[in-house]
C-alpha positions in Angstrom: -64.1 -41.2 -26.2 -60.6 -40.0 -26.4 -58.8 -37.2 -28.1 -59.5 -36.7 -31.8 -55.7 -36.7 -32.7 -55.6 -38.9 -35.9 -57.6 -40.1 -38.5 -58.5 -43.4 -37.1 -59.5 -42.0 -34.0 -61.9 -39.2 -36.3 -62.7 -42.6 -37.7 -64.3 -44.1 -35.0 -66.1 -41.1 -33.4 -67.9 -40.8 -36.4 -68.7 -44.2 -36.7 -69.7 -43.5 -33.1 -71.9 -40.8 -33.4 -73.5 -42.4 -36.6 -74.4 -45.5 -34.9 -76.1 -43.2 -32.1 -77.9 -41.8 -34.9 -79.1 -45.0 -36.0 -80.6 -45.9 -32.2 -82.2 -42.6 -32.4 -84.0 -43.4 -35.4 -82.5 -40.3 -36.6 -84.6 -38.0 -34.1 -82.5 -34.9 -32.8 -79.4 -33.2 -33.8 -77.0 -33.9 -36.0 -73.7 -34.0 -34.8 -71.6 -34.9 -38.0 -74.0 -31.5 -39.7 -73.4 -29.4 -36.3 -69.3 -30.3 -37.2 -69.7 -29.8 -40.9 -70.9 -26.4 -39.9 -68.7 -25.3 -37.8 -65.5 -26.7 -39.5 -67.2 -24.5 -43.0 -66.8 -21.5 -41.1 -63.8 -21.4 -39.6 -61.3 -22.9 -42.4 -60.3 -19.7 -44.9 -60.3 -22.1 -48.0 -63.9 -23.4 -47.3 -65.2 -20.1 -47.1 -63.5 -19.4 -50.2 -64.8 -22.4 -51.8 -68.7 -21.4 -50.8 -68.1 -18.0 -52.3 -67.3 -19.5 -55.4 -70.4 -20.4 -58.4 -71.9 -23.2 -57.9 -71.1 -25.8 -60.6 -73.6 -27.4 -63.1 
């Protein structure tokens, strides 16, 4: 896979990585929760968002 520089090529990794998934029967970890994770904590205005009450 090449550099993540653009949408379309985010695009297709996660298509990627959710078709792996899909051979995997879902069995081990998940990369697209793994990114999720990591992207949550480093970006200030996520962080900010999690702080916030949860809405009803």
């Amino acid at each position: 896979m090449g550099a993540l520089d653009s949408f379309e090529a985010l695009q297709a990794w996660a298509d990627a990585t959710v078709e792996h998934r899909e051979r995997l029967n879902g069995r081990g970890e998940c990369t697209l929760g793994t990114l999720a994770g990591e992207l949550s904590t480093a970006d200030e205005r996520s962080i900010r968002l999690r702080r916030q009450e949860p809405r009803g």
